[in-house]
C-alpha positions in Angstrom: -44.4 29.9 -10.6 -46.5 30.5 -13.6 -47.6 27.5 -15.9 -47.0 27.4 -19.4 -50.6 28.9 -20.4 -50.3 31.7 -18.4 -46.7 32.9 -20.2 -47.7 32.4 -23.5 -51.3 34.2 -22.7 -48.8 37.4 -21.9 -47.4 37.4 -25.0 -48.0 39.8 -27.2 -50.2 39.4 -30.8 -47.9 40.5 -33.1 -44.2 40.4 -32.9 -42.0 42.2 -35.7 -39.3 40.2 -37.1 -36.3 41.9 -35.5 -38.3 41.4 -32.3 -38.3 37.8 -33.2 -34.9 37.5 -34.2 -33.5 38.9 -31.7 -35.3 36.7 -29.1 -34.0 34.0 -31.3 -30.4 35.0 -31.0 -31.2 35.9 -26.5 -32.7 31.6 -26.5 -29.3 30.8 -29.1 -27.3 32.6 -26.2 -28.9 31.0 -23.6 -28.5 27.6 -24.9 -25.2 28.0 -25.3 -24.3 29.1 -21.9 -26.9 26.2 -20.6 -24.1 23.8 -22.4 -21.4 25.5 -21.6 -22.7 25.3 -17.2 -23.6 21.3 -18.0 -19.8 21.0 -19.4 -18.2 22.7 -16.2 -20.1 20.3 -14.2 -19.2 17.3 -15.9 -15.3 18.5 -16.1 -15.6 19.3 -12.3 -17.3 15.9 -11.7 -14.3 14.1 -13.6 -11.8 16.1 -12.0 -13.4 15.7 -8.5 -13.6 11.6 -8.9 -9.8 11.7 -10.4 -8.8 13.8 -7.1 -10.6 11.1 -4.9 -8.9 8.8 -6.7 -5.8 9.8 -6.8 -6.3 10.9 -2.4 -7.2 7.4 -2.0 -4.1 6.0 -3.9 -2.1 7.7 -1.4 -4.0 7.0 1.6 -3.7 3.3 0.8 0.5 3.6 -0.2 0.9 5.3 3.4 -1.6 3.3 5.7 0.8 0.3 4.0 3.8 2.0 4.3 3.6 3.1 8.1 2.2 -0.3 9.4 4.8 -2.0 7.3 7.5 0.6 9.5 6.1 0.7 12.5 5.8 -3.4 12.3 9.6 -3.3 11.4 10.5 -0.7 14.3 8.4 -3.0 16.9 10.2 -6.0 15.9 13.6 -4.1 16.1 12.4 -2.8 19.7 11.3 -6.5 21.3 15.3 -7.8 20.3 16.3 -4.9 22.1 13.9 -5.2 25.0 15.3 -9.3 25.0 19.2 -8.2 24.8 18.1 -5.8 27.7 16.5 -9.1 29.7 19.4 -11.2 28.9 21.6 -8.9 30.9 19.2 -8.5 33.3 19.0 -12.2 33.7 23.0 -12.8 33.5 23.5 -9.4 35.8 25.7 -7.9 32.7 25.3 -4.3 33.0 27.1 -4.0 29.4 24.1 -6.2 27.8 21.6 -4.0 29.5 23.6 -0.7 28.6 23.8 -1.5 25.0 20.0 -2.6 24.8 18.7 0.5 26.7 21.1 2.5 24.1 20.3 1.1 21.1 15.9 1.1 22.6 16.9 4.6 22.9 18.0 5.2 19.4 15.4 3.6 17.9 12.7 5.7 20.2 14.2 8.9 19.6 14.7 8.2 15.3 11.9 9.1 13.7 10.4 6.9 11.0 8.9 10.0 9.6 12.1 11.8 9.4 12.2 10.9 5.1 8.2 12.3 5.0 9.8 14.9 2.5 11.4 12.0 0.1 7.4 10.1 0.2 5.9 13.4 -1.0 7.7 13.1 -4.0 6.9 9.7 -5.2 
């Protein structure tokens, strides 16, 4: 890359006033654009850190959201799984039949299955 010296020292002497004008106007243009490139940067950097943002809003909402269900749905299946070993225990096949049912409901529900009414939020 040539240095500054070098440049000017290809210049030429004498430079008519429309020349110079209009290489005004070409560094006027220039500049301009040169803002214009430093303001889509800084808009895509503000919209980039408001998308991260908002991406890591929702990743915290859902991380909470599933533990908090799947906590619920584990505590739902252990009084199943103890209705199921109180028949077990007792040898009442009703007890067991209505914890294995009810284990089988819960297993085959879906916590997921309102995914479409979460996107809304």
């Amino acid at each position: 890359m040539e240095d500054a010296f070098s440049l000017f020292s290809r210049l030429p002497n004498t430079i008519s006033r429309n020349e110079a004008e209009q290489a005004l106007g070409l560094l006027s243009e220039f500049k301009q654009e040169i803002e214009l490139t430093k303001r889509d940067k800084a808009k895509a950097a503000a919209l980039k850190e408001i998308a991260l943002a908002e991406i890591s809003k929702k990743y915290d909402f859902y991380e909470k959201l599933f533990a908090a269900v799947f906590a619920e749905r584990r505590e739902v299946a252990q009084e199943f799984f103890k209705v199921i070993d109180q028949g077990l225990r007792e040898k009442n096949n009703d007890l067991v039949l209505i914890g294995l049912s009810n284990l089988s409901g819960l297993v085959a529900s879906s916590p997921l299955s309102d995914l479409r009414q979460l996107k809304k939020l």
